[in-house]
C-alpha positions in Angstrom: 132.0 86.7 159.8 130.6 89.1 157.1 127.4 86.8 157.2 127.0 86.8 160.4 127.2 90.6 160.9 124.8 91.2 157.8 122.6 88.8 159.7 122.5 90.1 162.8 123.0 93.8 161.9 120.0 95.2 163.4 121.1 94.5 166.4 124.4 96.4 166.3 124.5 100.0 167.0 125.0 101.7 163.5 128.5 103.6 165.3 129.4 100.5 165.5 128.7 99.0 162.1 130.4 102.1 160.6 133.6 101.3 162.3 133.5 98.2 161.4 132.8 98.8 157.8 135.9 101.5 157.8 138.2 98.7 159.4 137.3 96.2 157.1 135.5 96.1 154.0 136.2 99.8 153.1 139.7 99.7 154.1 140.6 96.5 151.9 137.9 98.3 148.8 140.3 101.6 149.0 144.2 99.6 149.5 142.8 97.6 146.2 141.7 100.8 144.8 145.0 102.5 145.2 147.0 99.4 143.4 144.7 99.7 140.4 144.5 103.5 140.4 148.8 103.1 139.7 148.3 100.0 137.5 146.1 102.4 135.7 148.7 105.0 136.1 150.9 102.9 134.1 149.4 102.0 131.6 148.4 98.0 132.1 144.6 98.4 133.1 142.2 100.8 131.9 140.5 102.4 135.4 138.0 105.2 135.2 136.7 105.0 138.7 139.7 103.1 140.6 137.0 102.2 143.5 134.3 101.0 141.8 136.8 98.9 140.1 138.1 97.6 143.4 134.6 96.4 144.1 134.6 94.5 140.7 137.4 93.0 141.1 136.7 92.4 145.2 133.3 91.1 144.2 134.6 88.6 141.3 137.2 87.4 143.3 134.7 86.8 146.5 131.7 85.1 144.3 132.5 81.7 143.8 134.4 81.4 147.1 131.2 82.6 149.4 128.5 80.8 147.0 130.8 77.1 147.1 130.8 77.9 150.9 128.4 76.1 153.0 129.0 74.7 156.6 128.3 71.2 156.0 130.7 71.0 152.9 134.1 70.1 152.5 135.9 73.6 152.5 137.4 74.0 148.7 140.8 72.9 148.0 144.3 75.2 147.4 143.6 74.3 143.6 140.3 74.9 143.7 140.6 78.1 145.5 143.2 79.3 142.7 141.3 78.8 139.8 138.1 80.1 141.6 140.7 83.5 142.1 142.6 83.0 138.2 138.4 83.1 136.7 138.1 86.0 138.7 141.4 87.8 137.7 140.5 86.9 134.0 137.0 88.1 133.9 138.1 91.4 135.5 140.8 91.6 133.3 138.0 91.2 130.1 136.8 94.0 131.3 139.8 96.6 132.2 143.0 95.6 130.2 144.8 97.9 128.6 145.4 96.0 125.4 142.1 94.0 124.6 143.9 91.4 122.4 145.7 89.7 125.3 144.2 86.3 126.8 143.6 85.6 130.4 147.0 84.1 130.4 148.5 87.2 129.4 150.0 85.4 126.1 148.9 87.6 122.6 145.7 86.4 121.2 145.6 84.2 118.1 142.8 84.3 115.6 
């Protein structure tokens, strides 16, 4: 649906495409943006901007799922879905953990 709208965007009144963007995209950016600003809050991730840390995380999570999606292709499995979502999680989580020593897993790291 997002590809269609970006497509055909020029021929949508821009009221429209605002309201849109409020409803949907915006509105999941700033719920996500709220659960990080408290995870931040207490202590687990380290979150300057809490919404342009939504749109990290949004736009990690997103990535592989839209660029594997084609219509002619065999839509991507449950497992393949979660560990398309568990890369995402962990490449965020490189970049805004609290404690930089823990692995993806969540386990201590061991040199």
């Amino acid at each position: 649906m997002i590809r269609q709208i970006s497509a055909e965007a020029a021929h949508f009144p821009p009221e429209m495409l605002h309201a849109w963007r409020e409803a949907g995209p915006l509105r999941v950016r700033r719920e996500v943006a709220d659960r990080l600003r408290g995870f931040g809050e207490a202590g687990l991730l380290r979150v300057g901007d809490p919404l342009q840390a939504a749109g990290h995380l949004v736009a990690l999570a997103s990535a592989e799922l839209t660029l594997q999606y084609t219509p002619w292709a065999d839509p991507m499995t449950e497992d393949q879905v979660d560990k398309a979502l568990a890369a995402a999680v962990a490449a965020f989580l490189n970049g805004y953990a609290a404690v930089s020593d823990l692995t993806p897993s969540g386990a201590a790291a061991t040199d």
